[in-house]
C-alpha atoms as a printed R data frame, in Angstrom:
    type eleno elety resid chain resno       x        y       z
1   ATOM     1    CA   UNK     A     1  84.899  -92.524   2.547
2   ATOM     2    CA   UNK     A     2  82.293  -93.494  -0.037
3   ATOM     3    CA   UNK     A     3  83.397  -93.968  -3.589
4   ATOM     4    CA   UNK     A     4  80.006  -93.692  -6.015
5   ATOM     5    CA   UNK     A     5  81.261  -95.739  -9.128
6   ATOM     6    CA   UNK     A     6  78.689  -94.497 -11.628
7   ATOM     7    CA   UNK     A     7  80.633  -91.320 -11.655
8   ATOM     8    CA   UNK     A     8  83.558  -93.136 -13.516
9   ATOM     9    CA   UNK     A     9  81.535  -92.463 -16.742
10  ATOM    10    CA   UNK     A    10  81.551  -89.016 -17.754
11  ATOM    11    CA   UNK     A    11  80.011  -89.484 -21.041
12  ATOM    12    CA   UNK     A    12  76.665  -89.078 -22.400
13  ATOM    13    CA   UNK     A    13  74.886  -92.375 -21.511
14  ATOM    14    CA   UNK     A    14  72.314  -91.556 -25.060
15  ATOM    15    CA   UNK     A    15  75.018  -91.501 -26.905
16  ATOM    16    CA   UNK     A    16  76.078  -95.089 -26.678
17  ATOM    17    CA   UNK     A    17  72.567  -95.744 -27.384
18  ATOM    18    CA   UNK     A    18  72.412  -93.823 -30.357
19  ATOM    19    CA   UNK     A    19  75.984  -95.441 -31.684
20  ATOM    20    CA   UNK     A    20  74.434  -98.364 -31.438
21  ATOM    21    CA   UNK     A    21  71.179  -97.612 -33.247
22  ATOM    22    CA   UNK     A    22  73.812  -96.313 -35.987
23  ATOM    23    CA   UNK     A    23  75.444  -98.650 -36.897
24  ATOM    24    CA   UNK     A    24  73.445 -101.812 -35.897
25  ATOM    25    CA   UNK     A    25  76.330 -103.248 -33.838
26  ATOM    26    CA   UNK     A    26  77.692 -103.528 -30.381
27  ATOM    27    CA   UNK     A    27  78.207 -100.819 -27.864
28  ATOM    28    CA   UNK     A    28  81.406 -100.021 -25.416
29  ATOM    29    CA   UNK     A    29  80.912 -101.856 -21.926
30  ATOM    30    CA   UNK     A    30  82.570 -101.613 -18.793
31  ATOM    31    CA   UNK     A    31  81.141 -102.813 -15.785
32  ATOM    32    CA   UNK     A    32  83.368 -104.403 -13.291
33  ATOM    33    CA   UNK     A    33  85.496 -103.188 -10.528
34  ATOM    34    CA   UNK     A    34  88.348 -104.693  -8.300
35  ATOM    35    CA   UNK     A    35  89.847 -103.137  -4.682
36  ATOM    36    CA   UNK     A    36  91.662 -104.705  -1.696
37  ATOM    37    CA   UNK     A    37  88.781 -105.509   0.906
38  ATOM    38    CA   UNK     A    38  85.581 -103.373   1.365
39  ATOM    39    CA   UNK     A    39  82.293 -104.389   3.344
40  ATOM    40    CA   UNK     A    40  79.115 -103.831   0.794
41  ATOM    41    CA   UNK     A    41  76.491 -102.200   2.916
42  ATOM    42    CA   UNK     A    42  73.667 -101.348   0.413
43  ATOM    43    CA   UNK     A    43  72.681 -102.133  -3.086
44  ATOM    44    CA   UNK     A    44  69.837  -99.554  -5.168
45  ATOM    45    CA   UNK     A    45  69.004  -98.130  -2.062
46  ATOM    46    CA   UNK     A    46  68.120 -101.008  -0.096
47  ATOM    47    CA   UNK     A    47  70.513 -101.538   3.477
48  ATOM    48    CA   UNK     A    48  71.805 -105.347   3.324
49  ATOM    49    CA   UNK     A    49  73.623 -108.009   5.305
50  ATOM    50    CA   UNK     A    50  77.029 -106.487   5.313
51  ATOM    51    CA   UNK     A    51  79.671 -109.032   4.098
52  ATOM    52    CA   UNK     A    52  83.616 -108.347   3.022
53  ATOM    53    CA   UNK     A    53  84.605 -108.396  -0.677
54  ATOM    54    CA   UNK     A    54  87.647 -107.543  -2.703
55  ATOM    55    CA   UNK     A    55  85.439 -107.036  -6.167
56  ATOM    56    CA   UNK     A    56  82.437 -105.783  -7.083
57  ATOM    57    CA   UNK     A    57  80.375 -106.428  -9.472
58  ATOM    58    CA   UNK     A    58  77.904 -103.835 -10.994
59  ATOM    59    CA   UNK     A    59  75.422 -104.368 -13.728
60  ATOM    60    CA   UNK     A    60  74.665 -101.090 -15.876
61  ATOM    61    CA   UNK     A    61  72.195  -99.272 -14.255
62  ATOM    62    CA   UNK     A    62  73.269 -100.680 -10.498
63  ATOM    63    CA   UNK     A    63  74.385  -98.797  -7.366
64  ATOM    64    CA   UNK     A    64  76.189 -100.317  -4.302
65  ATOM    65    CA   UNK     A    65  77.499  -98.707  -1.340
66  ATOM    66    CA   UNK     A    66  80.655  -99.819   0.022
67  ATOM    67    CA   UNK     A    67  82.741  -98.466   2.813
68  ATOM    68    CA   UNK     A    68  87.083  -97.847   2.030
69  ATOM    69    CA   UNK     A    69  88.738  -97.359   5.389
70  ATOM    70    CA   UNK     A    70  91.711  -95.962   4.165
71  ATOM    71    CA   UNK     A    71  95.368  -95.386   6.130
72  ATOM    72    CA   UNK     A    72  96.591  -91.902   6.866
73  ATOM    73    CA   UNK     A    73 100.038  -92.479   6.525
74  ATOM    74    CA   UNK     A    74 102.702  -94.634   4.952
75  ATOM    75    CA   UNK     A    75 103.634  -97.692   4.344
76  ATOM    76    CA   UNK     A    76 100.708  -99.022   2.270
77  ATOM    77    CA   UNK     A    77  98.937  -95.973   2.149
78  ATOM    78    CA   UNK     A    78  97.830  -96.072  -1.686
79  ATOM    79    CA   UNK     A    79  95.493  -98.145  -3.015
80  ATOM    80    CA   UNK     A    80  94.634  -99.742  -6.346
81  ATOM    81    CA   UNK     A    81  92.220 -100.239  -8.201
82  ATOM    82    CA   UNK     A    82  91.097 -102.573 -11.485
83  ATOM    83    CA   UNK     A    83  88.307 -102.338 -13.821
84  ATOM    84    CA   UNK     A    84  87.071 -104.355 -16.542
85  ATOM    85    CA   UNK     A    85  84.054 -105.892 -18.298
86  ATOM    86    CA   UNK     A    86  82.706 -109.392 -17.028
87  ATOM    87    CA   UNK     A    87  81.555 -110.219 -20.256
88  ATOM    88    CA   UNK     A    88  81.788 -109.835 -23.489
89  ATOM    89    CA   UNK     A    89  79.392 -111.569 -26.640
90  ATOM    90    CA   UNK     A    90  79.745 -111.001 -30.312
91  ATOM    91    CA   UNK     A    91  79.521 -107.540 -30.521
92  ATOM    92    CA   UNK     A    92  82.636 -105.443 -30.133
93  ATOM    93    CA   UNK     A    93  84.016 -103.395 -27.626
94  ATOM    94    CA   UNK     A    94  87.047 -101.061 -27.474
95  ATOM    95    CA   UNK     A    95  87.794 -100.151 -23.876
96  ATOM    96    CA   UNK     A    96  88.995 -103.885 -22.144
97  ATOM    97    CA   UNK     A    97  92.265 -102.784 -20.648
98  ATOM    98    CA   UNK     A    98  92.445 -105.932 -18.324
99  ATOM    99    CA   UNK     A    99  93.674 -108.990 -18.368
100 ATOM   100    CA   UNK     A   100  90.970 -111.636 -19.317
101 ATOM   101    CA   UNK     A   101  89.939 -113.472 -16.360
102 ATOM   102    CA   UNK     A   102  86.424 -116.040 -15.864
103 ATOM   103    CA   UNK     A   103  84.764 -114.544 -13.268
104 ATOM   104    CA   UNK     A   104  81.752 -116.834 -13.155
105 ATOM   105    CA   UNK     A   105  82.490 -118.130  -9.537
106 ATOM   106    CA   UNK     A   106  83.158 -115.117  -8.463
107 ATOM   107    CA   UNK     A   107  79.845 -113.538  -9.778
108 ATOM   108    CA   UNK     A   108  77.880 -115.863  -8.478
109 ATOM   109    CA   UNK     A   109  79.096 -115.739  -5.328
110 ATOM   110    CA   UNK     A   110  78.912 -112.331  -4.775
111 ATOM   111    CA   UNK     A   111  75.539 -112.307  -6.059
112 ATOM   112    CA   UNK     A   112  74.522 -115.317  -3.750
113 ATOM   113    CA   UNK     A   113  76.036 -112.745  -0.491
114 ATOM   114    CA   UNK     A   114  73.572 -110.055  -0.969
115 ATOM   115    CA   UNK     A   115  70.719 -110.374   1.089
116 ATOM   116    CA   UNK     A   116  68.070 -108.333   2.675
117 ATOM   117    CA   UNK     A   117  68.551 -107.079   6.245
118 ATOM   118    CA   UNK     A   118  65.064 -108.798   6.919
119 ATOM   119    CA   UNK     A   119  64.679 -107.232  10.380
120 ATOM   120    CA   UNK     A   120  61.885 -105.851  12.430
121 ATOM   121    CA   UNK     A   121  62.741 -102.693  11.172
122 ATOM   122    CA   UNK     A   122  63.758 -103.241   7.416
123 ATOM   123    CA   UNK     A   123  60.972 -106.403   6.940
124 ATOM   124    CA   UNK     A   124  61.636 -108.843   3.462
125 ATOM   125    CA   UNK     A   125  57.756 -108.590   2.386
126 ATOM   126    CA   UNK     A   126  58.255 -110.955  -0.293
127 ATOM   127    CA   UNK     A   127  54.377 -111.859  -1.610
128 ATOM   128    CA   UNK     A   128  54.180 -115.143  -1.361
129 ATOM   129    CA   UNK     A   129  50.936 -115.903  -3.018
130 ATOM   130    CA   UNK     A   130  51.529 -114.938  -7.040
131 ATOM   131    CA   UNK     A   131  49.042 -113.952  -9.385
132 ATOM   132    CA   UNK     A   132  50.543 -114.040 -12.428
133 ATOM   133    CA   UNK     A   133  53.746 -116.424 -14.023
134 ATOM   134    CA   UNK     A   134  55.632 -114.965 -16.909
135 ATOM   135    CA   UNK     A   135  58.963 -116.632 -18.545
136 ATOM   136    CA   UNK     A   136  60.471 -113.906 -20.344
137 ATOM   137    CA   UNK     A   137  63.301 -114.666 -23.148
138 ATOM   138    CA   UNK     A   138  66.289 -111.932 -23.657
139 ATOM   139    CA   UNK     A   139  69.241 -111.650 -26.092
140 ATOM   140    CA   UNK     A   140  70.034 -110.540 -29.007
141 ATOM   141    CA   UNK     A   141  69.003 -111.427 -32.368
142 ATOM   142    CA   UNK     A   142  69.093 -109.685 -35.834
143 ATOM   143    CA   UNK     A   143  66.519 -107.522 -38.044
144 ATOM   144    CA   UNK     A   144  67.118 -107.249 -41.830
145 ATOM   145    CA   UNK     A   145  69.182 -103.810 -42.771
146 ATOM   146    CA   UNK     A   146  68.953 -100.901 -45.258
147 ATOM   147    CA   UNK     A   147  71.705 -102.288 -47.579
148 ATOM   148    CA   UNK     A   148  72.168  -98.770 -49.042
149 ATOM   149    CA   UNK     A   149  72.929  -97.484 -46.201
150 ATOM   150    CA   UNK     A   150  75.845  -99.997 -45.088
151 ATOM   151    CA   UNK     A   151  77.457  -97.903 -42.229
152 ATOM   152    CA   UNK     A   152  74.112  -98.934 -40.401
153 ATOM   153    CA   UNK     A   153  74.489 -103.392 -40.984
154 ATOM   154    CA   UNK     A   154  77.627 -103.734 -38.628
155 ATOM   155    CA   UNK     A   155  75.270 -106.757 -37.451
156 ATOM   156    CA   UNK     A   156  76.023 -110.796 -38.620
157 ATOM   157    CA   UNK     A   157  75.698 -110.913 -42.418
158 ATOM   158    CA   UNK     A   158  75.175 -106.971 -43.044
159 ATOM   159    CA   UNK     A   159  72.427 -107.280 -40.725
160 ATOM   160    CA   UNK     A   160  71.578 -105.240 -37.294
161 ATOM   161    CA   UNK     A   161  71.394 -106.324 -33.889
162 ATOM   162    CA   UNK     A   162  68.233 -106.270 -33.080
163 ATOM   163    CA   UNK     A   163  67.359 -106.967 -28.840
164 ATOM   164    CA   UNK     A   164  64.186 -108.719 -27.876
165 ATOM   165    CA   UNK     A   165  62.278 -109.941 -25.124
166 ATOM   166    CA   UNK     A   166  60.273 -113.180 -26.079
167 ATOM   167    CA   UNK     A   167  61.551 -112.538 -29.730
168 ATOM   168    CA   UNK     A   168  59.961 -109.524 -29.785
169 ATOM   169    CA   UNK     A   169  62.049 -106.256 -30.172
170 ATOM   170    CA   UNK     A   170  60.639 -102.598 -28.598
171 ATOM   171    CA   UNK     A   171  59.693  -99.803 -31.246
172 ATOM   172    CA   UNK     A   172  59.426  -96.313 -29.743
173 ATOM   173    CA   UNK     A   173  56.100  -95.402 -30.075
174 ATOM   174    CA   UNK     A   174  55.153  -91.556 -30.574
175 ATOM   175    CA   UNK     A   175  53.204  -91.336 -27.840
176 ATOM   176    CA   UNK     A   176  54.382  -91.646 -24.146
177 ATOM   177    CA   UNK     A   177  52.724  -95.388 -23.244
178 ATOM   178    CA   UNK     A   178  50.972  -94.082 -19.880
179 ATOM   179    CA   UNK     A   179  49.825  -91.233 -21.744
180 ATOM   180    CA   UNK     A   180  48.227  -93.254 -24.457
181 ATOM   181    CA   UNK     A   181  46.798  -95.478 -21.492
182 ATOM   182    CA   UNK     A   182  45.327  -93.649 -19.148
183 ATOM   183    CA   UNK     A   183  43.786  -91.368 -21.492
184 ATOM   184    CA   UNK     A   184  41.677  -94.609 -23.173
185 ATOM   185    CA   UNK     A   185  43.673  -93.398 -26.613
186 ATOM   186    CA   UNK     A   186  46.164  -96.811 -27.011
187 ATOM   187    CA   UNK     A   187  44.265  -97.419 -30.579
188 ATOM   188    CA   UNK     A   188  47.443  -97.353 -33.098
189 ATOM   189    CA   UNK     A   189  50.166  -96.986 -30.368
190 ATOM   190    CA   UNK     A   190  50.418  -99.920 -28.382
191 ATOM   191    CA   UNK     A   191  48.700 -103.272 -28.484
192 ATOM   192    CA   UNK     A   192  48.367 -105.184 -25.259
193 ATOM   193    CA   UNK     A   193  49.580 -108.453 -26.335
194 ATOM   194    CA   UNK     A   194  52.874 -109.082 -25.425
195 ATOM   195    CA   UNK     A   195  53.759 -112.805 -25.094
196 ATOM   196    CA   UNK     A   196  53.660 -114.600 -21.240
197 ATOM   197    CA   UNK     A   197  56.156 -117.120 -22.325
198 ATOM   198    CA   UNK     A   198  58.445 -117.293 -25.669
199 ATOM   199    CA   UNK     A   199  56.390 -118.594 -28.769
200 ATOM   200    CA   UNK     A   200  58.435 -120.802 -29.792
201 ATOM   201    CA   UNK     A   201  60.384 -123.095 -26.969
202 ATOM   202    CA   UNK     A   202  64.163 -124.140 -27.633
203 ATOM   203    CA   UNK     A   203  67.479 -124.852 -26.087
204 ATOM   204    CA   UNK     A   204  67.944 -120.984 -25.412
205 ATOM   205    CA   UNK     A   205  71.495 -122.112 -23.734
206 ATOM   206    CA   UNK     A   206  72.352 -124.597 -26.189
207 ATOM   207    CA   UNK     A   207  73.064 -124.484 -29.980
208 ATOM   208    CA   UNK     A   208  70.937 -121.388 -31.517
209 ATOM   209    CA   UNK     A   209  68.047 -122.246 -34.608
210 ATOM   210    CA   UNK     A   210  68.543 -121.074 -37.354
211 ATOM   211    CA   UNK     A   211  65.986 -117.800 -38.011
212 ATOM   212    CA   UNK     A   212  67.912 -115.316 -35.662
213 ATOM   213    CA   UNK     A   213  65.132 -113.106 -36.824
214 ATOM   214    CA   UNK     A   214  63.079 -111.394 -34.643
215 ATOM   215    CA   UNK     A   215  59.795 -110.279 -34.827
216 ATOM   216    CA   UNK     A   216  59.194 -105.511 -34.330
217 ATOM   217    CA   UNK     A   217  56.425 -104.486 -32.642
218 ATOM   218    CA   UNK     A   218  55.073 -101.702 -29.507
219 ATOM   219    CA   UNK     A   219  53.490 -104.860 -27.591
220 ATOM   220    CA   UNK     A   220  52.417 -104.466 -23.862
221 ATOM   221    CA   UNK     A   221  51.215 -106.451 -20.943
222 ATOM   222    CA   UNK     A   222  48.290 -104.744 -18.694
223 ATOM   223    CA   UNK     A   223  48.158 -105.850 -15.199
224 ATOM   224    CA   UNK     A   224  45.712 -104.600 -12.780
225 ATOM   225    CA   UNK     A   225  46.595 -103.085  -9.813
226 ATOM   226    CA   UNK     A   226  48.866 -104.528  -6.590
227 ATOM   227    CA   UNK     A   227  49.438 -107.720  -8.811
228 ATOM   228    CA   UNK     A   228  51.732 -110.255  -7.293
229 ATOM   229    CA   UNK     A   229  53.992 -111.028 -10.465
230 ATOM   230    CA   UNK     A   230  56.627 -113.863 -10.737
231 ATOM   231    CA   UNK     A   231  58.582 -113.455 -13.807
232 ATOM   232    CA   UNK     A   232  61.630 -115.657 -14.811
233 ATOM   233    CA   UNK     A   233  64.331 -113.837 -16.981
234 ATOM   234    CA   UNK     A   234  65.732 -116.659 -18.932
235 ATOM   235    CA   UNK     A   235  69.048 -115.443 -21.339
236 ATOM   236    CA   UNK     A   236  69.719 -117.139 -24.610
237 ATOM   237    CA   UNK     A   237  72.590 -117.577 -26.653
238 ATOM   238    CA   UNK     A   238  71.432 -116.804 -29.937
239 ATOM   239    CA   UNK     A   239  73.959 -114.707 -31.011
240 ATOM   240    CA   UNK     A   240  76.532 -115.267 -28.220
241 ATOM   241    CA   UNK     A   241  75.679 -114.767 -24.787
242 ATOM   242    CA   UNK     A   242  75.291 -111.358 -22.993
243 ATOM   243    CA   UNK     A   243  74.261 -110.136 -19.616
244 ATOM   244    CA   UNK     A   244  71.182 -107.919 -20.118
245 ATOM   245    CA   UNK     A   245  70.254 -105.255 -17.355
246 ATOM   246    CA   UNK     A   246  66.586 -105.577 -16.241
247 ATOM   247    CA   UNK     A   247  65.107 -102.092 -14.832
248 ATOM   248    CA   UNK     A   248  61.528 -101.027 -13.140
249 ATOM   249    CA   UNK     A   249  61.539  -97.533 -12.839
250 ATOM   250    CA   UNK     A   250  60.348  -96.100  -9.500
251 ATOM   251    CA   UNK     A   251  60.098  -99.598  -8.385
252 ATOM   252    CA   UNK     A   252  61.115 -102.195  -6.260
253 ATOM   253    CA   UNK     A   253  61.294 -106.183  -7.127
254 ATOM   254    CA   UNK     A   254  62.814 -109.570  -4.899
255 ATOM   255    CA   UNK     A   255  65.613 -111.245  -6.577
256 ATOM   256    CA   UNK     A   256  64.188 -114.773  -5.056
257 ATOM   257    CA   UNK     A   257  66.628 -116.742  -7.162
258 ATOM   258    CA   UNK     A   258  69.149 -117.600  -9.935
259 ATOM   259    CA   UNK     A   259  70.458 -120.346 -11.848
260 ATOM   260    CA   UNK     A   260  72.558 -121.876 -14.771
261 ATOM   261    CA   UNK     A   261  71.410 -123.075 -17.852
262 ATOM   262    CA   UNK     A   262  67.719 -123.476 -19.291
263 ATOM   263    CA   UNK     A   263  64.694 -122.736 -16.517
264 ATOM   264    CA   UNK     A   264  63.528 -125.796 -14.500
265 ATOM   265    CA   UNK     A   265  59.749 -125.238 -14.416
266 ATOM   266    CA   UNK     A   266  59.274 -127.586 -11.250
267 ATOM   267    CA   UNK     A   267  59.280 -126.045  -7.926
268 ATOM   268    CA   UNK     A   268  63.247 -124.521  -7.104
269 ATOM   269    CA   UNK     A   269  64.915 -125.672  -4.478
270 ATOM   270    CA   UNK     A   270  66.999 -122.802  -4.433
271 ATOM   271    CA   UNK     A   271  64.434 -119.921  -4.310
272 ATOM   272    CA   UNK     A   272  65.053 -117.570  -1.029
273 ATOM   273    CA   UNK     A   273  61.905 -116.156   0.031
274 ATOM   274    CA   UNK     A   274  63.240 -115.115   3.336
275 ATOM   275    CA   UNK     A   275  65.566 -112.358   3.112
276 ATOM   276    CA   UNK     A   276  65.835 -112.128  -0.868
277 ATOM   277    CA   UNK     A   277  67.696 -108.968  -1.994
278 ATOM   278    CA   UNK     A   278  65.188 -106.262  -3.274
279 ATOM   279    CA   UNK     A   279  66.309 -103.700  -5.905
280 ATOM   280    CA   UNK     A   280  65.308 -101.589  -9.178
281 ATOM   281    CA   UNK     A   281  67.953 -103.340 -11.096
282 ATOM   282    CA   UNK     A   282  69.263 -106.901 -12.020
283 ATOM   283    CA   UNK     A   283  70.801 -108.085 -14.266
284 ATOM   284    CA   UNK     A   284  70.897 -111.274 -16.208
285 ATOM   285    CA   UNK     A   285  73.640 -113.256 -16.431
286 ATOM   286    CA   UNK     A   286  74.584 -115.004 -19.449
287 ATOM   287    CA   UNK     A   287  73.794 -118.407 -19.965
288 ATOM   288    CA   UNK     A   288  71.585 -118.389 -16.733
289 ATOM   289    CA   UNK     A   289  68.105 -117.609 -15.762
């Protein structure tokens, strides 16, 4: 039996999007799911070391197979199950049914058991040699708000959450960014400047400055092809801490590591470049890096 948990959500995944976008707050969240004992076989695709766990944890935009041997007759043949959100920052949310509960040791434990199968047949070909070193910044911060419009400044202070990567927060440009590319016609939609490493360096886990201001802009980083990339996802807690979902479509990336607190630029101890886990989608715990 194979239970696909993404199916939970029946909804219209743009429309949380666009409530946010409305009215400059927080959207509904739900990400976290509890069961008595199942082995976790794959994650986004990729076969792993099977291991036993009674919860799973799923950032938004994650899939993981698990396998539910169930009984086919009584006693003890129901099952329950438990869902709830693993974190929560400033912004509000309106679905957390579940008792609260600190899950950190548990999330980082069952994000330390996922590995690669790193076999003959399923090879870990984790480049070891990088080419380029980015330190990428992501949270929240806020952008100043039409006051006439005041269904739209459900941010801090009548202002809007605004998200950002390096203090810089995404605007949708009118023309599809490959398009504009590849066709040599980038000239007023993109610029390819987009920060290596935050331009201004601060506790990002400690107390937040003061400007929670961040800066709009369709910015872009051009790499040339079969570039080995390391880039560090570091969270902040500028307005609360979050846990931020990191996706490359149609792609694959090594999750060589993962820590606590502000990013130790000296060589990690703790990096895994032997059977790292490989997926589309990670997520980025908050507080950690």
């Amino acid at each position: 039996m194979e239970l696909d948990y993404r199916k939970w959500y029946n909804g219209d995944p743009e429309a949380i999007i666009n409530q946010a976008m409305q009215t400059g707050g927080g959207p509904n969240v739900s990400d976290a799911y509890t069961i008595n004992g199942l082995p976790v076989v794959e994650a986004d695709a990729i076969y792993v070391k099977p291991f036993q766990s009674d919860t799973v944890l799923l950032t938004p935009g994650q899939t993981t197979n698990l396998l539910l041997e169930t009984k086919s007759q009584s006693p003890s043949a129901n099952f329950l199950m438990a869902a709830s959100p693993y974190v929560t920052g400033l912004a509000t949310f309106d679905n957390s049914t579940a008792a609260a509960v600190n899950d950190t040791s548990f999330a980082t434990n069952f994000t330390s058991k996922i590995r690669s199968l790193a076999s003959p047949q399923y090879p870990a070909n984790v480049p070891l040699n990088v080419d380029k070193h980015f330190l990428f910044t992501i949270g929240l911060g806020t952008s100043p708000c039409d006051h006439q419009n005041k269904s739209s400044c459900q941010g801090p202070n009548g202002t809007r959450f605004s998200a950002s990567v390096n203090n810089v927060s995404f605007v949708q440009p009118n023309t599809a960014l490959l398009q504009a590319h590849y066709s040599g016609q980038s000239n007023g939609v993109y610029s390819p400047d987009f920060p290596i490493s935050p331009l201004h360096w601060f506790n990002y886990t400690g107390t937040p400055p003061n400007n929670t201001m961040v800066s709009n802009g369709t910015k872009v980083m051009v790499l040339p092809f079969n570039t080995s990339v390391e880039v560090i996802m570091q969270d902040t807690s500028i307005l609360g801490a979050e846990s931020h979902p990191l996706h490359l479509h149609g792609f694959n990336f090594f999750v060589v590591g993962q820590g606590f607190g502000n990013f130790d630029p000296k060589p990690p101890k703790n990096f895994n470049p032997v059977d790292p886990i490989e997926r589309n989608t990670v997520g980025v715990p908050p507080g950690v890096g």
